[in-house]
C-alpha positions as CSV (number, residue, x, y, z in Angstrom):
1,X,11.1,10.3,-1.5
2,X,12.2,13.0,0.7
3,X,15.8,12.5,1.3
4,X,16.5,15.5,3.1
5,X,14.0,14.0,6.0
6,X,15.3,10.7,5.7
7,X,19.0,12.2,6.6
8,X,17.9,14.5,8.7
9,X,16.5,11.6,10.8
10,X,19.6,9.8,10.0
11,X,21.8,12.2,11.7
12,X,19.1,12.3,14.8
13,X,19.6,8.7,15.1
14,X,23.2,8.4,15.1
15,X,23.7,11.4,17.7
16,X,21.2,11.1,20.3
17,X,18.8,8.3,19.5
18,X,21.0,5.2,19.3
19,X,23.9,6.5,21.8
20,X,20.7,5.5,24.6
21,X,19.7,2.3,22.9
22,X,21.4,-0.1,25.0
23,X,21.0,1.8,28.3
24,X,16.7,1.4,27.1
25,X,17.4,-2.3,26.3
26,X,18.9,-3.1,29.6
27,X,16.3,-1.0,31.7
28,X,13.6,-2.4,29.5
29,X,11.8,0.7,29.7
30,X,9.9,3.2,27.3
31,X,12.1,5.4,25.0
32,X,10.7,8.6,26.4
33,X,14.0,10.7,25.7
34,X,13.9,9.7,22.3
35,X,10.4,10.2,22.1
36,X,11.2,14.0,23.1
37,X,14.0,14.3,20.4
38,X,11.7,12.9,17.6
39,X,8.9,15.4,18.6
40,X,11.5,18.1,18.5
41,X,12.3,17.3,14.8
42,X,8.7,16.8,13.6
43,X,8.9,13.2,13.2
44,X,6.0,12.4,15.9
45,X,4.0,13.8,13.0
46,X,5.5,12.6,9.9
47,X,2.3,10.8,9.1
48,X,-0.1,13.4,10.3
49,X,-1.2,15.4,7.3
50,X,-0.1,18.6,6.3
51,X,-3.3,20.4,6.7
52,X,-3.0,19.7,10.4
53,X,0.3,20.7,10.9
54,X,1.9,17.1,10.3
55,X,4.8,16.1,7.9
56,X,2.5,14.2,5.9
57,X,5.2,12.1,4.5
58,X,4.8,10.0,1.3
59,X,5.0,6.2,2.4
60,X,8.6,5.9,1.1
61,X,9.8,8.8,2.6
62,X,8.6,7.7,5.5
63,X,9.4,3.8,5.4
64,X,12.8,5.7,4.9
65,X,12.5,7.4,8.6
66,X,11.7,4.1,10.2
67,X,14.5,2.3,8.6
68,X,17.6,5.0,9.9
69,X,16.3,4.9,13.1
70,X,15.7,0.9,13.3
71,X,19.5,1.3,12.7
72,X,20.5,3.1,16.1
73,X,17.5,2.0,18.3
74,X,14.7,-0.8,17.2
75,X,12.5,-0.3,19.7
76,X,12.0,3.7,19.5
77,X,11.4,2.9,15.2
78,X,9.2,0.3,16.4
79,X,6.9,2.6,18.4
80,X,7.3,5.6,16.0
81,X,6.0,3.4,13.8
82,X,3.2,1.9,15.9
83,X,2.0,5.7,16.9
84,X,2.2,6.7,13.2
85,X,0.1,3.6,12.2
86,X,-2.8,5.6,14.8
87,X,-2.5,8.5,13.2
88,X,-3.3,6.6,9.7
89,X,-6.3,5.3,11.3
90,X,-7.3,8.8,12.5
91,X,-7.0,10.1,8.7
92,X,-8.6,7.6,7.5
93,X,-11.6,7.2,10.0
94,X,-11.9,10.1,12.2
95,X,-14.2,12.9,11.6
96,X,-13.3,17.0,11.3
97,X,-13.4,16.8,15.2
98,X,-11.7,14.2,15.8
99,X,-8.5,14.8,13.4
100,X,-8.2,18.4,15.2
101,X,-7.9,17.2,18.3
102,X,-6.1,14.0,17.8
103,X,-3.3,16.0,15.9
104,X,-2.9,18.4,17.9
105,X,-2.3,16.9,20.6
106,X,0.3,15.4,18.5
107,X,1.7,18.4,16.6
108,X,1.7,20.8,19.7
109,X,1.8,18.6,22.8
110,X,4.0,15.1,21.2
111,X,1.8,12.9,22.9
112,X,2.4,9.3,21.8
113,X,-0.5,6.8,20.7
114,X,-0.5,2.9,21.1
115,X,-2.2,0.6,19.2
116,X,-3.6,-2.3,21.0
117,X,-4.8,-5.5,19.5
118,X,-3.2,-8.4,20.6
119,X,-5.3,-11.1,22.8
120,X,-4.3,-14.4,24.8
121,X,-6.9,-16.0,22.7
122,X,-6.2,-14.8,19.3
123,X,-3.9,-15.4,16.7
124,X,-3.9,-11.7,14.5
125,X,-1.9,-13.5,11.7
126,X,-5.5,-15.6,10.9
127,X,-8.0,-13.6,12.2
128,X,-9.3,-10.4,14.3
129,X,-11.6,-11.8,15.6
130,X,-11.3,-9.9,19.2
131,X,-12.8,-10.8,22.9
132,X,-12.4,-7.7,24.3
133,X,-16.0,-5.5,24.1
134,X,-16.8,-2.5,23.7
135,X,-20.5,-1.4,24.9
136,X,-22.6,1.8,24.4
137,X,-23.8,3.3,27.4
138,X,-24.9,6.3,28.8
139,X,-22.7,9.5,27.1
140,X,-20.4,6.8,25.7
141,X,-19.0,3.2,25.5
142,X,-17.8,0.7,28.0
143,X,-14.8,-1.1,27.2
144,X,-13.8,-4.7,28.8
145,X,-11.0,-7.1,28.0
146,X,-7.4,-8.3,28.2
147,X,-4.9,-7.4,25.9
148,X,-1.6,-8.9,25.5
149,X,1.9,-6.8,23.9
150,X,1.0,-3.4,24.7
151,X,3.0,-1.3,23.1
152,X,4.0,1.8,24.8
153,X,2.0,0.6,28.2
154,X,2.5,3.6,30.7
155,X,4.4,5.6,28.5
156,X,1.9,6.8,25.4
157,X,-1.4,9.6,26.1
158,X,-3.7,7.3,23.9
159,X,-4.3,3.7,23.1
160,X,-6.0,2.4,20.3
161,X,-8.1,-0.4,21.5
162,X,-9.7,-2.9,19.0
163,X,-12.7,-4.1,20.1
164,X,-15.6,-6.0,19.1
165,X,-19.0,-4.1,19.2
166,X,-21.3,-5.8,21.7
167,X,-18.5,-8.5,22.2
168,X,-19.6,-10.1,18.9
169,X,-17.6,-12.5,16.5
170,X,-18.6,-11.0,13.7
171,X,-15.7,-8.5,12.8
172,X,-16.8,-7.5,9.4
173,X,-19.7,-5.5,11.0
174,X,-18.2,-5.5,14.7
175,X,-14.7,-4.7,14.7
176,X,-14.5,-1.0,16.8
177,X,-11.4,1.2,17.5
178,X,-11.6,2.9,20.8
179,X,-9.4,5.8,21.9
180,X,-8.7,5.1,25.3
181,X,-7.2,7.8,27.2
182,X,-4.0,6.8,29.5
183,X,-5.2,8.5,32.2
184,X,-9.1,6.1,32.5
185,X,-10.4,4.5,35.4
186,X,-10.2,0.9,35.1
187,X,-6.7,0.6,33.4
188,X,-4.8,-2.5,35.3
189,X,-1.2,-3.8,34.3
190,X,1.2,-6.4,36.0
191,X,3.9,-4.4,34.2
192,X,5.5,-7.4,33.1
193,X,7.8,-7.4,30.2
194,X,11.2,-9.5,30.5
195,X,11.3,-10.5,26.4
196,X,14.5,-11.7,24.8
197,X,14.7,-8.2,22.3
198,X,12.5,-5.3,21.7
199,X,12.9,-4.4,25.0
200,X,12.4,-1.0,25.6
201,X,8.7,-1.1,23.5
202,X,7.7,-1.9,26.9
203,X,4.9,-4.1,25.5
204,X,2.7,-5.7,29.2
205,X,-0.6,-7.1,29.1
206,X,-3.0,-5.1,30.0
207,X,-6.9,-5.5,31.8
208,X,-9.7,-2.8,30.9
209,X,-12.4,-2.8,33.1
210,X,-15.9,-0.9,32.6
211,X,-13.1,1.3,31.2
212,X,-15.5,4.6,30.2
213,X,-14.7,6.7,27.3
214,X,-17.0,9.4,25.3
215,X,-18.9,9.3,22.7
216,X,-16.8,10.9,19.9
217,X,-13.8,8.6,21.1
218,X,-14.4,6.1,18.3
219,X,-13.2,5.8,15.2
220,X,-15.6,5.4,11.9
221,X,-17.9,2.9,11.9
222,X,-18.4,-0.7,12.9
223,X,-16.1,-3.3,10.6
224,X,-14.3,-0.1,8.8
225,X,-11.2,-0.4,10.0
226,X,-10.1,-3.4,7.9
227,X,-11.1,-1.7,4.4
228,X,-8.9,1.5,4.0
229,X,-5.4,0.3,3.4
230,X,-4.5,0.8,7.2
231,X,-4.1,-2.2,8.6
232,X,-1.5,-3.5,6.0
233,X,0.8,-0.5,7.3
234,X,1.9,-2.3,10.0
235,X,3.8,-5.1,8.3
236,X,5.4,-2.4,5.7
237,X,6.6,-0.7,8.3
238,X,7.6,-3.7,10.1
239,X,9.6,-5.0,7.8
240,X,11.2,-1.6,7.4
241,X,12.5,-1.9,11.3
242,X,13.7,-5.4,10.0
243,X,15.9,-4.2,7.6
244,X,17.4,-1.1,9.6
245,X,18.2,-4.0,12.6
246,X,20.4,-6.1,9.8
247,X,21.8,-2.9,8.5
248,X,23.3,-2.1,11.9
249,X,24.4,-5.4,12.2
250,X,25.9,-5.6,9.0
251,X,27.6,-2.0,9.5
252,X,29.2,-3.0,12.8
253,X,30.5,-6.4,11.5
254,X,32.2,-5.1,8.6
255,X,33.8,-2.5,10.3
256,X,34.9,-4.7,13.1
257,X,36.5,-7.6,10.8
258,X,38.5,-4.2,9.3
259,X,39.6,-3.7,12.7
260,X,40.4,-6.5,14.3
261,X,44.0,-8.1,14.0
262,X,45.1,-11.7,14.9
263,X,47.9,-13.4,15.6
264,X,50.2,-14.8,13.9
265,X,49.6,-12.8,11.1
266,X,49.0,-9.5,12.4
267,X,46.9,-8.6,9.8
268,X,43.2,-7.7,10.1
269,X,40.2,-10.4,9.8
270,X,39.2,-8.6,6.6
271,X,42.1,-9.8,5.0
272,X,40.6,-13.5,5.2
273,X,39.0,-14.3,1.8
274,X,36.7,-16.5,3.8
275,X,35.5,-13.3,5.6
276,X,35.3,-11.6,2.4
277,X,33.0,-14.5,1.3
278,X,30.8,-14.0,3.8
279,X,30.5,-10.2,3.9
280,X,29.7,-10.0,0.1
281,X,27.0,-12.5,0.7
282,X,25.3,-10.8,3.5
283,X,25.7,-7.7,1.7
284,X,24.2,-8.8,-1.2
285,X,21.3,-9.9,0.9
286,X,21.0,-6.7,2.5
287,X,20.6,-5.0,-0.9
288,X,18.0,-7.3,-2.0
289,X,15.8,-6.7,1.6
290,X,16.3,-3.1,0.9
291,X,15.4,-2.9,-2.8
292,X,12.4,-4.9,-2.2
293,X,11.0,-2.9,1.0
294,X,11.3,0.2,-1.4
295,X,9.9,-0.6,-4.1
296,X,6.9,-1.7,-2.3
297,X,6.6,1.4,-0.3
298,X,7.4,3.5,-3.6
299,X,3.9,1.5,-5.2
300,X,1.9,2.3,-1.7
301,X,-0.2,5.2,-2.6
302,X,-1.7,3.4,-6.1
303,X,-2.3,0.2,-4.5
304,X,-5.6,-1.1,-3.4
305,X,-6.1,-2.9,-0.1
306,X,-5.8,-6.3,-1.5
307,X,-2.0,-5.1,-3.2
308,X,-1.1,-3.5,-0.2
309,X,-1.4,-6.4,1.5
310,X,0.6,-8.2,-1.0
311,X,3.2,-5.6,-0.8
312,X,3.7,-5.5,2.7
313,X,3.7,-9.4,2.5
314,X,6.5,-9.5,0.5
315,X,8.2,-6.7,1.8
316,X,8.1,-8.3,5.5
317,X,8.4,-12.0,4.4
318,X,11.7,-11.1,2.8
319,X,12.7,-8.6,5.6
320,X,12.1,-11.8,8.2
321,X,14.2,-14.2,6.1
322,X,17.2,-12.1,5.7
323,X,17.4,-10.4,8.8
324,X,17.6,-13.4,10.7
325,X,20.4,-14.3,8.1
326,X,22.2,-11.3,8.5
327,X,22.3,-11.4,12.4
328,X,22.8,-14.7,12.8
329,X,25.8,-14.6,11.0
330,X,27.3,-11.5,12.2
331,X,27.4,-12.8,15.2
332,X,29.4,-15.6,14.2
333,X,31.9,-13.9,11.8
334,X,31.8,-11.4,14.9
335,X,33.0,-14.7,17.4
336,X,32.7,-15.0,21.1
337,X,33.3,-11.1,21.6
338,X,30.1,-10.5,19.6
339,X,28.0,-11.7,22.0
340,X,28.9,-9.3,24.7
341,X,26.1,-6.7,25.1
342,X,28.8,-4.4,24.8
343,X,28.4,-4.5,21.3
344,X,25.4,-3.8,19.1
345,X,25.5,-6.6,17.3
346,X,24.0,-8.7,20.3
347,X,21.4,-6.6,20.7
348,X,20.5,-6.5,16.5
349,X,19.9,-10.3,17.1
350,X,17.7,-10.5,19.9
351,X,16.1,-7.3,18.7
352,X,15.3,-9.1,15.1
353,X,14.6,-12.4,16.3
354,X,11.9,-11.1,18.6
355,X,10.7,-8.1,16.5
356,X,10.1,-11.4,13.5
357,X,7.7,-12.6,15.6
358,X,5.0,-10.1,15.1
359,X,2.2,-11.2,12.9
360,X,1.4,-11.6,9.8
361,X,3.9,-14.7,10.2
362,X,5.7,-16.4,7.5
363,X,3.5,-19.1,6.8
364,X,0.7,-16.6,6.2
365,X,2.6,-14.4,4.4
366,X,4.0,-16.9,2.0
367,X,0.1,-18.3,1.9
368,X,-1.2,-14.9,0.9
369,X,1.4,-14.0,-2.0
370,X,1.1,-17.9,-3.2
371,X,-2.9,-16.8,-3.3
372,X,-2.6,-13.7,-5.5
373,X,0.5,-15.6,-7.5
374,X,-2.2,-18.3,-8.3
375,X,-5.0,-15.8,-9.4
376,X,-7.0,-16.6,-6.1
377,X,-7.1,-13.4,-4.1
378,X,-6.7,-12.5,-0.6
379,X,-5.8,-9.9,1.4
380,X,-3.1,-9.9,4.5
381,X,-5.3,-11.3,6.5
382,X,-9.0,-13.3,7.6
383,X,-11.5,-10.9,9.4
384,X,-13.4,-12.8,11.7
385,X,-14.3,-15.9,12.6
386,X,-14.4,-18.4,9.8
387,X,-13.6,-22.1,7.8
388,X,-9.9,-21.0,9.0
389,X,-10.2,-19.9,12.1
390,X,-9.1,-21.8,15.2
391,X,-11.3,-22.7,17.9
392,X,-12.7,-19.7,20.3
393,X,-9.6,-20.1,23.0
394,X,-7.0,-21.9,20.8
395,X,-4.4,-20.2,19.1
396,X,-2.6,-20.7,15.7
């Protein structure tokens, strides 16, 4: 792992990224500033190759990055990490032509990327089986649909649109990625985004009408996308925002029990044995969260797609479970002052319990690692439609 980068981000984080992290939270607007900083450092391209000008950061080095800055600001990790995922896909899937002009307009320009998948009639922790269609046509494709949680809606140069080919159902030969750029005719948003955490992803549904892109603004080729290790990213790195949110927490509580002094005693709350209980307990917790997320990021590159998606199962399921521990009860040892937004601690449990939401959830997680436990297989996930899947329109 490359610790130098890791602090290096650390430090970024702690002096400029996460003294703006409420001020996004309460505006519930993109990160843009931060955006500016991380592009400044290199980070926008710490999973762009080398070759290209790009970090090209091994996958614990840079489950490392999105961890310290989960730990000032959530939602700027959250869409480093959704941008980086794109430029995964781009490696993996793009030609020459497209990885030199995709990068670079990283690299040089630190244009952010959204990845857009989400739909008001699919559940993407069962199936990706999408609605929204994309169409050849003359010099290029058509793309029409709704999608819902947007990430980075009016604030990224790219989106990542997954689509199915000819509106088909069938996403082992169907599912497309577009590259949509912001700027398209036929782009429609209601801008509304008034979640509970997570705020400042900035995450709207969005409407693509006959929205026109080129030819070469696809990536690889129909039903690709779900058989190169990519997709699986996302709940690694989700559970490595997870675990930087209870960190935070856990930081600010134990520093504030060392702090704060009550009457009669006059002696701080640290001083309880009860408080010391609960501190060693949530560190302990902590530790196994953190232990777990890096060892499955540290056996990343010689994994398959089927134990990658094992990995970031457990990695996430874990994250889920004792984030929401850790928060929850940080808040409480933290009492009524705790939940004034003037602390961070507030904004850790909102951030966590909203940020846990995002799929795989942890019914299918715990499904998929009972699966390979039991010698029956599976990846992360069902592509398209199948015995599992819910009825076109209902969602799991």
């Amino acid at each position: 792992m490359r610790k130098d980068l890791v602090d290096r981000a650390d430090a970024l984080t702690r002096e400029k990224i996460a003294p703006r992290a409420a001020r996004y939270d309460r505006e519930g607007r993109n990160p843009v500033e931060s955006w500016s900083d991380l592009h400044r450092e290199g980070y926008l391209a710490c999973a762009v190759p080398t070759a290209y000008g790009g970090m090209g950061l091994d996958m614990a080095s840079y489950i490392g990055v999105i961890r310290v800055i989960a730990r000032g600001c959530a939602s700027t990790a959250m869409t480093l990490h959704m941008h980086s995922t794109v430029m995964r896909f781009i490696d993996a899937l793009g030609t020459e032509a497209q990885k030199r002009r995709y990068f670079a307009e990283v690299v040089e320009r630190g244009k952010m990327f959204g990845s857009w998948g989400s739909e008001p009639a699919v559940s993407l922790s069962r199936t990706f089986t999408m609605e929204t269609a994309v169409r050849a046509v003359d010099g290029g494709w058509a793309v029409d649909g709704v999608k819902h949680f947007c990430t980075m809606a009016l604030g990224a140069s790219y989106y990542m649109v997954w689509c199915a080919l000819d509106g088909s159902g069938d996403m082992g030969n169907a599912l497309l990625q577009a590259m949509v750029p912001a700027e398209s005719p036929g782009i429609s948003t209601d801008g509304k985004w008034d979640t509970l955490g997570m705020r400042a992803t900035f995450s709207p549904s969005v409407t693509l009408s006959n929205v026109r892109i080129a030819q070469d603004e696809v990536l690889g080729k129909p039903g690709s996308a779900t058989g190169v290790g990519v997709v699986e990213v996302f709940a690694l790195g989700y559970a490595a925002v997870y675990v930087g949110i209870a960190e935070a927490a856990f930081e600010f509580t134990a520093d504030y029990v060392k702090k704060r002094v009550v009457k009669p005693e006059n002696v701080p709350v640290a001083n309880d044995p009860a408080v010391q209980r609960q501190i060693g307990d949530l560190e302990a917790r902590l530790d196994v969260a953190r232990l777990l997320l890096h060892d499955s990021a540290s056996r990343w590159e010689g994994a398959d797609v089927t134990q990658r998606g094992h990995l970031a199962n457990r990695a996430k399921y874990l994250a889920t479970e004792i984030g929401l521990n850790i928060t929850s009860q940080a808040l409480q040892i933290c009492g009524g002052r705790g939940a004034y937004k003037d602390y961070p601690v507030e904004r850790a449990f909102r951030d966590l319990r909203t940020a846990s939401l995002m799929p795989p959830t942890m019914d299918r997680m715990v499904e998929g690692m009972g699966k390979i436990a039991l010698g029956l297989g599976g990846g992360m996930f069902q592509f398209g439609a199948g015995p599992e899947s819910p009825p076109r329109g209902k969602t799991a």
